[in-house]
N, C-alpha and C positions, 0 to 999 in steps of 0.2 A: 743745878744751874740751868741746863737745857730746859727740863722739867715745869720752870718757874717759867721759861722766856717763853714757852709752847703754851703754857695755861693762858702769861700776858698778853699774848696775839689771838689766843681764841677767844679769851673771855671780851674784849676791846670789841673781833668781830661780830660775835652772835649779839652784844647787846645791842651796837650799830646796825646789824641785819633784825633784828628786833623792831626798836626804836620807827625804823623806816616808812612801813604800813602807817600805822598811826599818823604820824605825820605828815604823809602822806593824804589821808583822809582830814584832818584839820585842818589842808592848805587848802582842801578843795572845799570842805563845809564856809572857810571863810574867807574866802577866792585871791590869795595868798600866790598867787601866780608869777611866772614869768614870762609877762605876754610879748610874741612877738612885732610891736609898734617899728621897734628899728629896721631900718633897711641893711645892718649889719647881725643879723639874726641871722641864726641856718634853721632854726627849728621853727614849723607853723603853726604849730598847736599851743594853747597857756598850758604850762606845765608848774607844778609847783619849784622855787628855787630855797627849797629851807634843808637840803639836805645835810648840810654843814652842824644843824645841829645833832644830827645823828653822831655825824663824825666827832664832834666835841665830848657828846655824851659819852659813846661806846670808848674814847680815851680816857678821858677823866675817871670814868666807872672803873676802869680797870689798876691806871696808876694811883689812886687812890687804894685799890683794894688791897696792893702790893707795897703801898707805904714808900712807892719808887721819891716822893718828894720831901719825902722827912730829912731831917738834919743834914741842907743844903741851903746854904743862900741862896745860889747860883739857879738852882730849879725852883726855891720857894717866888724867887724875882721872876720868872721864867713862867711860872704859873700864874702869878699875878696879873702878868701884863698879857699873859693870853686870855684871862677875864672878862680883862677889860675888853680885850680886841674883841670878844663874843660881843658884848652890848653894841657896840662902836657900828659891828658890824650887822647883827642883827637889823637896828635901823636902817642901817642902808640898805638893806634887802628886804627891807616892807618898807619904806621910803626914804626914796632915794636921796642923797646926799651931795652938796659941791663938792668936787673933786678938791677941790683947796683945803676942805674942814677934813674930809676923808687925810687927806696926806698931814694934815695937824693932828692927828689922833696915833697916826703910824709914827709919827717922831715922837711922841708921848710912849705909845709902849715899845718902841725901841730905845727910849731914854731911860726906862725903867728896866730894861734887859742889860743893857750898858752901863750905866752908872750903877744904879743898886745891887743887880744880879754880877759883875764885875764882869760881863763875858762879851769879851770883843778879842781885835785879832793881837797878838803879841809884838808880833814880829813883821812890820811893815815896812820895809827901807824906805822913806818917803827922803829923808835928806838926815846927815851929819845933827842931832842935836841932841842936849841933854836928854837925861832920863824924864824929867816930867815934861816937857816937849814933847818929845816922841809918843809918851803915852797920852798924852791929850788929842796927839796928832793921829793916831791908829782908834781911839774912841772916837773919835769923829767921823772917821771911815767906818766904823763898823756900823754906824747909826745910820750911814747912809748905804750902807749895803744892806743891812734888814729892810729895811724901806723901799729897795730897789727890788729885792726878793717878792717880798710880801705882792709887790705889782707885778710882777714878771711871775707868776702863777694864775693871778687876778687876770694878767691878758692872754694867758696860755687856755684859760676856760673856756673857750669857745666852741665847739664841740662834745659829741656825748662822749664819755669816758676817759678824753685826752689827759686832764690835770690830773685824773684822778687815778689814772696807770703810770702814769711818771713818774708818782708822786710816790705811790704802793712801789714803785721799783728803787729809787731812790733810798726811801726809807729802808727796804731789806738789805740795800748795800751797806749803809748805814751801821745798822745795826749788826750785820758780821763782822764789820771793820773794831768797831767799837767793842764788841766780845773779841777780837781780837789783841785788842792793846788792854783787854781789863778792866774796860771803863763798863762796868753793868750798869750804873742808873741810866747813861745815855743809850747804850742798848739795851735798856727794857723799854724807855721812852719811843726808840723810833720802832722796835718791833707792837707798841702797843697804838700810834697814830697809823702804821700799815694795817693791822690789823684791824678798825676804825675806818680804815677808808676805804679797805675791800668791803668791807659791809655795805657801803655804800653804793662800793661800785657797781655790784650785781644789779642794782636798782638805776644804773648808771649807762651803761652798755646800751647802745644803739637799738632801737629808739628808745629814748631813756624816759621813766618814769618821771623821774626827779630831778633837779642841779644842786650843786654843791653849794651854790649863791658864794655873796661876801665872805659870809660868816667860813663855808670850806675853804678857800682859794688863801683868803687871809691868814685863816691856823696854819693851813700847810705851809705857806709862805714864811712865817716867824717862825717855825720849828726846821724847816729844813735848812733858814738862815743861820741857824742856832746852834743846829750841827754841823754845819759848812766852817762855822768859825772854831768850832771845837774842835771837830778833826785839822785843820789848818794850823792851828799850834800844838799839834803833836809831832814828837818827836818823830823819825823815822825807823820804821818798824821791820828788823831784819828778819827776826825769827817768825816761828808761826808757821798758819797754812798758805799763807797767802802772803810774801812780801811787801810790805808798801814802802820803798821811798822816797815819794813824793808826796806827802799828806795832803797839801795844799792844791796840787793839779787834782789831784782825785775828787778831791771837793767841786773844784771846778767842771770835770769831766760832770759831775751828776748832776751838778744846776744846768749843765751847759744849753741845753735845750730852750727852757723857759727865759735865760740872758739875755742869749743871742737874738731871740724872738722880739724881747721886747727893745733891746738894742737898735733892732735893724727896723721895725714900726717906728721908734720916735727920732731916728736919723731919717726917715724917708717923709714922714710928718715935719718936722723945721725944714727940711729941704724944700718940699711944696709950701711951708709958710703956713703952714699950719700949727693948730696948740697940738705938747703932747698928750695931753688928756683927751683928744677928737677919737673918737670910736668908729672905727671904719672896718675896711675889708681887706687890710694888707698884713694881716699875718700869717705865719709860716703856714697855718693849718687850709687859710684862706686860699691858697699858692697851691698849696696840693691838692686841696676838691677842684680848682680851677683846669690842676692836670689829669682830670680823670678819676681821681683815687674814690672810694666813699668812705664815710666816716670809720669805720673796721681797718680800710686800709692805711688812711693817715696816721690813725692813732700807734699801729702796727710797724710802720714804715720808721717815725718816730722813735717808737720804745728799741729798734734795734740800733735807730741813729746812736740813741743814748750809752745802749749796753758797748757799741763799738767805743764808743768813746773813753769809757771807763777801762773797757779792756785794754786801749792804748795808752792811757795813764799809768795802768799799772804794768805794761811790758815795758814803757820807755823809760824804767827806774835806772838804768846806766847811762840815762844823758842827765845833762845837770838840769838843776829844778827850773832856770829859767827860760832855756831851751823846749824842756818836755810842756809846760805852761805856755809859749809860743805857738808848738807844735799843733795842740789842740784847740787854740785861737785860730790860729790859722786854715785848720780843717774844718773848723764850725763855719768860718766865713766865707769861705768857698761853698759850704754846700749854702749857703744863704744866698750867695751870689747866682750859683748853677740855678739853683731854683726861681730866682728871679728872672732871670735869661728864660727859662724854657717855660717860664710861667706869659712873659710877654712874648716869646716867639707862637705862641699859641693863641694869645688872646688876638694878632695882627693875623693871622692866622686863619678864625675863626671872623674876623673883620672879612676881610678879603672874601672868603664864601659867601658872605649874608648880601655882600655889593654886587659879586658876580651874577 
């Protein structure tokens, strides 16, 4: 078992770290770039943005060799509609797309993750009502959580390496939890897209080579959706190396990052009256270069944000699940907050000297 999950994380990376040159060299022979036109760019130079198909490849190459998607609806639905999202988003990262048709495409294969692949959340107390109520009412939540994901990665890309160490951390969590409760196909899957995107990342890392474009940000997005909703209706897990009784908070602890982000951009966007699809400079990553950090330290600052979080998921397992799910709302929004405060007390700051 170890044996198989160690081959599916190497075989996933080396094809990904493969894959990467080449492609590399194709974006450039047929200038395949991502130039920076926007004034919400950090990088100066046209860089190629196709690295997402590496990511796709060096996954599929591997779960595929491994047969991890055979005699499952649930992952055959699951494979299908991240197909499609490859094309969907392909185009959009050789040209560009309305944001309107873009999120028509994301209810399309999160309809197909949800209805035909049957995987949404179980257990959502939204209110008192029958059985096929309830479940129509928690499918419809989950369609709008994949969706919500799938973007909230999409606007965590903003820098070199950020999505794509989140993302590698995320996924290993994942995937111990899930050898944990016995579910191997979901932890072969998430050790085989970390595996896949550390390939990438090496190519990634400040000054980065490449970006992950649509086509990355998007898979990561419907697969870490994927297992956020799978772990979320498991049971709670006493035995083992590692206790979990909060399946649900835990899920939450490892998007928490990428949420909160995009949470706190399209509350600060309708507040100024703006669309939330406007592209600007107000996210979290935005806030930390603004306080000094450079791109190393952000991403860094970050991934520890992340790991604390998860680590108080899993020590707060003697308060109850709606409490400890509170708790790490609560401490997400705060640091959103602090960072906002010391991000304008700087910017009035840095006013004031340039008048003086």
């Amino acid at each position: 078992m170890h044996v198989t999950a160690l081959l599916i994380f190497l075989i996933a990376f080396v094809v990904s770290l493969i894959a990467i040159p080449s492609i590399i060299k194709v974006a450039k022979e047929k200038s395949l770039y991502d130039t920076p036109i926007e004034n919400r760019k950090i990088h100066t130079d046209s860089i190629p943005n196709l690295g997402g198909v590496a990511i796709f490849l060096g996954f599929y190459f591997s779960v595929l060799m491994f047969r991890i998607l055979c005699d499952s609806t649930e992952l055959s639905a699951l494979c299908a509609a991240s197909v499609l999202l490859f094309f969907v988003a392909l185009k959009d990262d050789l040209i560009s797309t309305a944001p309107k048709i873009r999120l028509f495409y994301q209810f399309i294969i999160a309809l197909i993750i949800v209805w035909v692949g049957g995987i949404f959340f179980q257990n959502i107390p939204f209110f008192e009502a029958d059985h096929a109520l309830s479940r129509i009412t928690n499918m419809i939540a989950s369609l709008v959580f994949i969706v919500a994901i799938i973007n909230a990665y999409n606007f965590i890309d903003g820098i070199d390496g950020l999505a794509g160490s989140l993302a590698v951390f995320g996924l290993l969590v994942f995937g111990f939890v899930f050898f944990e409760y016995g579910e191997l196909s979901y932890a072969y899957l998430s050790l085989a897209l970390a595996g896949s995107t550390l390939g990438f990342l090496l190519f990634n890392i400040h000054p980065a080579k490449i970006f992950m474009g649509d086509i990355g940000s998007m898979l990561l997005g419907v697969f870490m959706a994927v297992m956020a909703i799978k772990l979320a209706n498991m049971e709670p897990l006493r035995l083992g190396l590692i206790p979990i009784r909060h399946p649900a908070s835990l899920s939450m602890a490892i998007l928490i990052i990428p949420v909160m982000d995009m949470l706190t951009v399209i509350i600060i966007r309708l507040y100024l009256r703006l669309s939330p699809f406007n592209a600007d400079k107000r996210h979290t990553h935005h806030r930390l270069l603004g306080l000094g950090l450079n791109q190393h330290g952000v991403t860094l600052s970050l991934l520890l944000f992340n790991a604390f979080m998860v680590l108080m998921a899993l020590l707060m397992g003697g308060l109850e699940s709606w409490l400890c799910a509170s708790i790490l709302v609560a401490l997400s929004a705060l640091f959103q907050v602090l960072l906002i405060l010391a991000f304008l007390r700087k910017a009035k700051a840095d006013s004031e000297k340039e008048t003086a």
